[in-house]
N, C-alpha and C positions, 0 to 999 in steps of 0.2 A: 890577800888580806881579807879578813874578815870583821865586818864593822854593825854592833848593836848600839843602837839608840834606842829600841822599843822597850824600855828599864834602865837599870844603871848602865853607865856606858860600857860597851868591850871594843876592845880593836887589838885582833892580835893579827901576827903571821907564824903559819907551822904550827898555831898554838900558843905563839909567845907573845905573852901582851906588850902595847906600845902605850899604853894609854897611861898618860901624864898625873901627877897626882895636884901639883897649882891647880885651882879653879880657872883660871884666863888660858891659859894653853888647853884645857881640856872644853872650853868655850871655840876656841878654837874650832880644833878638830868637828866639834859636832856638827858646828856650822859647814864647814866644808865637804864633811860626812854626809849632809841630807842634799847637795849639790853633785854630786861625784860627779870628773872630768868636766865641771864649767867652773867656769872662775869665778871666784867670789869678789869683788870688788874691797881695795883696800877702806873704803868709807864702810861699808857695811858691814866689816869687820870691826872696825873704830865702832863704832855707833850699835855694834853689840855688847862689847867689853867697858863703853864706858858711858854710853847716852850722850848725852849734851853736855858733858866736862870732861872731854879728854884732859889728859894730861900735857904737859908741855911737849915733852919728849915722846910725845905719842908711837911716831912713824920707826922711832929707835925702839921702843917698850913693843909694837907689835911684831916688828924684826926678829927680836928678841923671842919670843914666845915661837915662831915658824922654825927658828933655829935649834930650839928645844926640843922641840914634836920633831923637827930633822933627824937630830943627835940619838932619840927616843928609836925612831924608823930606824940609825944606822946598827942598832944593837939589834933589833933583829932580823933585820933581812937578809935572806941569805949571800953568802960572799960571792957566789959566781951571779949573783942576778944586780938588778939598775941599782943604781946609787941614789940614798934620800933625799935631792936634790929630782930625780927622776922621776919621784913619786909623789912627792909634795913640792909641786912647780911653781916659780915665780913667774905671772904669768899677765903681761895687758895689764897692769896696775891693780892685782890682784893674783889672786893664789889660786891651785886649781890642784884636787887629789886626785891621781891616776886611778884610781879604783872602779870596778866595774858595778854599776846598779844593783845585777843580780846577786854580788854579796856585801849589799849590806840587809841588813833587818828591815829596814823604809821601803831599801826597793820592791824587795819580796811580798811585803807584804803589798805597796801596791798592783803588784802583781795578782797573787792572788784573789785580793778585794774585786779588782777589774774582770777577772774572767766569770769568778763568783756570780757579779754583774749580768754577764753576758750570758750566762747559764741559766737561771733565772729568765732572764729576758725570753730564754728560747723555749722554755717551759722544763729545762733536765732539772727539776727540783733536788735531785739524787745527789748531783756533780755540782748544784750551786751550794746547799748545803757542806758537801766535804772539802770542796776548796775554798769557802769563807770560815769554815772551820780551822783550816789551813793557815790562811789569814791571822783570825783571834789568837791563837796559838805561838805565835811569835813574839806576842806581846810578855813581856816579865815585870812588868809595872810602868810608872809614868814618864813619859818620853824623857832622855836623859835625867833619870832623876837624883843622880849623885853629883850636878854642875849647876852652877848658878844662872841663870835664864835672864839674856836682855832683851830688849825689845824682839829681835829677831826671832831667837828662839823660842818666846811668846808666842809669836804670830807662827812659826811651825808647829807646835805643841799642840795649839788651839787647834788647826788645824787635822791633823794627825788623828787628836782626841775624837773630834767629830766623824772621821770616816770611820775609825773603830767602832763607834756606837752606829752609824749606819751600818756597817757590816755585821754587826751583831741583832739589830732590826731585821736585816734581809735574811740571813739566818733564821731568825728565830719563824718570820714567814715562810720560810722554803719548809721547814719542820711542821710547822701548823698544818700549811698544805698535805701534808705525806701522814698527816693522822699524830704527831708524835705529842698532842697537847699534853699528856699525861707527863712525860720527863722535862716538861719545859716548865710547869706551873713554880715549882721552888725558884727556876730564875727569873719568870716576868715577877711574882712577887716582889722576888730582892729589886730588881729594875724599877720597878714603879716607884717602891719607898724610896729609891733613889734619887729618882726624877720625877718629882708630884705635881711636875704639870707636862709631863711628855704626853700627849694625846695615843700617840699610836702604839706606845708601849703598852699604855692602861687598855687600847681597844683591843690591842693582843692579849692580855690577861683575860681580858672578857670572854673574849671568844675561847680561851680555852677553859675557863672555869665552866662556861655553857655546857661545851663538848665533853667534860670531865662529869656533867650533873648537878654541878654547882650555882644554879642558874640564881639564887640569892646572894651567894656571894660576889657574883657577877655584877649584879644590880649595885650591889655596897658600894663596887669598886668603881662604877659611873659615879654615885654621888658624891665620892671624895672627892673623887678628881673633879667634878662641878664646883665644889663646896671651895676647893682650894683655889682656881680658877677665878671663881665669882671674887671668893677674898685677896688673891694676888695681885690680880691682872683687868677685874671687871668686867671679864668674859665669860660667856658661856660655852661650853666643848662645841667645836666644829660640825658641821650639818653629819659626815658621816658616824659619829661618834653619837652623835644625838639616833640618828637611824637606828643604832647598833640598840641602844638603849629601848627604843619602841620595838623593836622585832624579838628583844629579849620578856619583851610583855606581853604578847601576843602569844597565842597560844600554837600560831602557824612557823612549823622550824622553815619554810623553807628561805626563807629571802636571809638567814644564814647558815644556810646548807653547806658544806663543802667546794667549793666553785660557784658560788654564786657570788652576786652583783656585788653585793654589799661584803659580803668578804674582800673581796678586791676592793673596795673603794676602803674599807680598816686597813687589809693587812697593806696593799702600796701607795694609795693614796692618790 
C-alpha cells in the first residue's frame, strides 16, 4: 500500500486506489495514515469527525465508516494476500493501519528532512542539500487537502507545515553555503513576501542579494522587515539580523564572508 497525505489524499494498492470519496471515512483514513501500525484511540477519532457534538450513535456511525474504508481495502487487495480486517485492525479500543512508515508520503519525508538534518550537521552541505530536496519534493500541496480537517488534523497539518518550511530554510542554507546565491534569489524573494516577519528567511535574502551585488537591495530588504516588525509586533529584528544589517554598511566584507561568524549565526541561528 501506498499512502499520500503530502496534497490531496492517495492510497492505493498495485496502483489501485482505496480512497473513499465521504469526507468522514476519508478523515478517517488520514488520521490513521499519519500513525501507521499504532492505534489510534476510538476518542480521538470521535473528537476528529465531530469535536464536542458527537452524534448519538456515535460508536455505530464510526463502525460504520472503518467498515467502509474495509469494503474500499477488499476491492483492492489482492486475493491471495490478508484480508481487510488484517490491514485495518480493530485494535485496544481503537484502530490501527498495517502499513509500513516508509510508504507513506509523512514518513519519507520525515525521513528524508532527518538525515537532511544530520548532513548539515556533519558539514556534507552537497548531501544535505539533495536529500531535503528529496524531502520538499514529495510535497504536491496542503496536507490532505481534499478532506475536511478536525482538530486532530489541525494540529498534524500545523505541524507538518512547519518542518516543511524548516527544511526548505535548511535547504536554502546548505545552497547559500555552496555559493548557489544567484538560483536562489527568485525564491527568498517569493519567501519573504510570504512571510513578512520571518527573520531568517529575509536574513537569507540579504545575504544573497550582498553576494549577488545587490548590497542596496539588501539594505531595502532589512528595512521592510524592521518597518513590518516595529508595526506588527513592536519589535525590532533580532541582534543577528541587526549585525547582518551594520556589516552590510561597513565597507569591510569580511564579518560576512562565506563561513564566517555571523553567517552562521543568520543562516542557523
Amino acid at each position: 500500500m501506498e499512502i499520500g497525505l503530502l496534497g490531496p489524499m492517495s492510497a492505493t494498492v498495485d496502483g489501485r486506489s482505496m480512497v473513499p470519496t465521504a469526507s468522514k471515512p476519508r478523515q478517517v483514513l488520514a488520521l490513521l495514515s499519519l500513525h501507521p501500525r499504532r492505534v489510534v484511540q476510538t476518542e480521538a477519532l470521535i473528537e476528529e469527525l465531530w469535536g464536542a457534538a458527537p452524534p448519538r450513535s456515535v460508536l455505530t456511525t464510526l463502525q460504520t465508516y472503518v467498515l467502509q474504508l474495509r469494503r474500499k481495502l477488499s476491492e483492492v487487495l489482492p486475493l491471495d494476500g490478508p484480508p481487510a480486517k488484517d490491514v485495518l485492525v480493530t485494535s485496544r479500543g481503537g484502530y490501527l493501519l498495517t502499513v509500513d512508515r516508509a510508504d507513506t508520503e509523512v514518513g519519507r519525508f520525515d525521513d528524508f528532512f532527518a538525515r537532511g538534518q544530520r548532513a548539515f550537521r556533519a558539514g556534507d552541505l552537497a548531501a544535505a542539500s539533495r536529500l531535503l530536496r528529496q524531502a520538499l519534493d514529495l510535497w504536491r500541496g496542503p496536507v490532505v487537502a481534499d478532506a475536511r480537517h478536525g482538530r486532530t488534523l489541525e494540529i498534524e497539518s500545523a505541524r507538518l507545515e512547519a518542518d516543511r518550511l524548516s527544511a526548505r530554510e535548511l535547504r536554502i542554507s546548505a545552497e547559500l553555503r555552496l555559493g548557489g546565491h544567484l538560483a536562489l534569489l527568485g525564491e527568498l524573494t517569493a519567501l519573504a513576501g510570504t512571510y513578512p516577519l520571518h527573520e531568517r528567511l529575509h536574513g537569507q535574502l540579504m545575504l544573497a542579494l550582498h553576494r549577488a551585488g545587490r548590497n542596496a537591495d539588501a539594505l531595502e530588504t532589512f528595512h521592510r522587515l524592521r518597518r513590518t516588525l516595529i508595526e506588527e509586533l513592536g519589535l525590532e529584528p533580532t541582534r543577528p539580523i541587526r549585525q547582518l544589517h551594520q556589516a552590510l554598511l561597513s565597507p569591510d566584507p569580511a564579518p560576512i564572508a562565506q563561513g564566517g561568524v555571523l553567517e552562521e549565526a543568520v543562516l542557523i541561528g
